[in-house]
C-alpha positions in Angstrom: -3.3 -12.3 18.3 -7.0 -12.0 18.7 -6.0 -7.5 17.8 -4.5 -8.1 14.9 -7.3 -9.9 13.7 -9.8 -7.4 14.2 -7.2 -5.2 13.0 -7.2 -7.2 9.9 -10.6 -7.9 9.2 -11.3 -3.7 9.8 -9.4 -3.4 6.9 -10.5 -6.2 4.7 -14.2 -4.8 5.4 -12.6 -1.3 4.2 -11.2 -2.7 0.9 -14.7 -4.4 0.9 -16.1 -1.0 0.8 -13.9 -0.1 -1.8 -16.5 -1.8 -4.4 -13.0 -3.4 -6.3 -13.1 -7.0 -6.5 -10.9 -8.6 -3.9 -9.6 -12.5 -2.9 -8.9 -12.7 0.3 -6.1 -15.4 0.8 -3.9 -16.6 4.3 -0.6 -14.9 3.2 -2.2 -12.1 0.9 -5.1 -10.0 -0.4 -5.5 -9.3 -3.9 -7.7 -6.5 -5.4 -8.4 -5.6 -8.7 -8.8 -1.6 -10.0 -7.3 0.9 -11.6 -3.9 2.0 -10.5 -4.7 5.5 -8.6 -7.5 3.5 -7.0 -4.8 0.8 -5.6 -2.5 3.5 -5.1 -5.8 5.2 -2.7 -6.5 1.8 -1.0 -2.8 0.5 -0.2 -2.4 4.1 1.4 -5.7 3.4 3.7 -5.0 0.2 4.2 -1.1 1.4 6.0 -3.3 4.5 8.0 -6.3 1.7 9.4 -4.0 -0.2 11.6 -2.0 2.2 12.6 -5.4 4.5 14.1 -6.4 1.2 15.8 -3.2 1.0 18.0 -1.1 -0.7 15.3 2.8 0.0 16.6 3.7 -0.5 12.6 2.7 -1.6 9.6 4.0 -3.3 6.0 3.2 -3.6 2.8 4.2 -6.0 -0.2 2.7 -4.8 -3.0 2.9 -6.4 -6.8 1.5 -4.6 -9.7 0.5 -5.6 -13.5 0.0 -3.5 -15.4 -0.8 -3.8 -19.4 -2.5 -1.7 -21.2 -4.2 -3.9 -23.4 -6.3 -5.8 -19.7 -4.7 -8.0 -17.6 -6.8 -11.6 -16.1 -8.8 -10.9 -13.6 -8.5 -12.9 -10.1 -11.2 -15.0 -11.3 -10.1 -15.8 -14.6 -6.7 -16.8 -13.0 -8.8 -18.7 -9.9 -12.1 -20.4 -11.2 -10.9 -23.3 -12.9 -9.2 -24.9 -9.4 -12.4 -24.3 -7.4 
């Protein structure tokens, strides 16, 4: 358990370095960008694990998209913290 954690957190501290705004939660991450950014970072985020040992790896990924903006995590978030 304790290796997937630091597998994990190596590639929270990635998506970190991304400079997109990010939540991390227990079940999910969310980020925030423009689609061939996420499209760059889910892509990283499948190679990290997998260069650290990682037999496999998964990905459930949900998009919005609109072109007229979308709320952001914290407009969704901020009023229940």
């Amino acid at each position: 358990m304790d290796k997937v954690c630091a597998i994990v957190d190596n590639v929270i501290e990635y998506i970190a370095s991304t400079g997109c705004h990010f939540m991390v939660g227990p079940f999910e991450t969310s980020v925030e960008g423009d689609f061939e950014t996420l499209m760059d970072i889910i892509k990283r985020c499948q190679e990290i694990p997998i260069e650290q040992g990682a037999p496999s790896t998964k990905a459930y990924v949900k998009i919005f998209h609109n072109p007229n903006g979308v709320l952001t995590i914290a407009e969704k978030t901020d009023k229940f913290k």
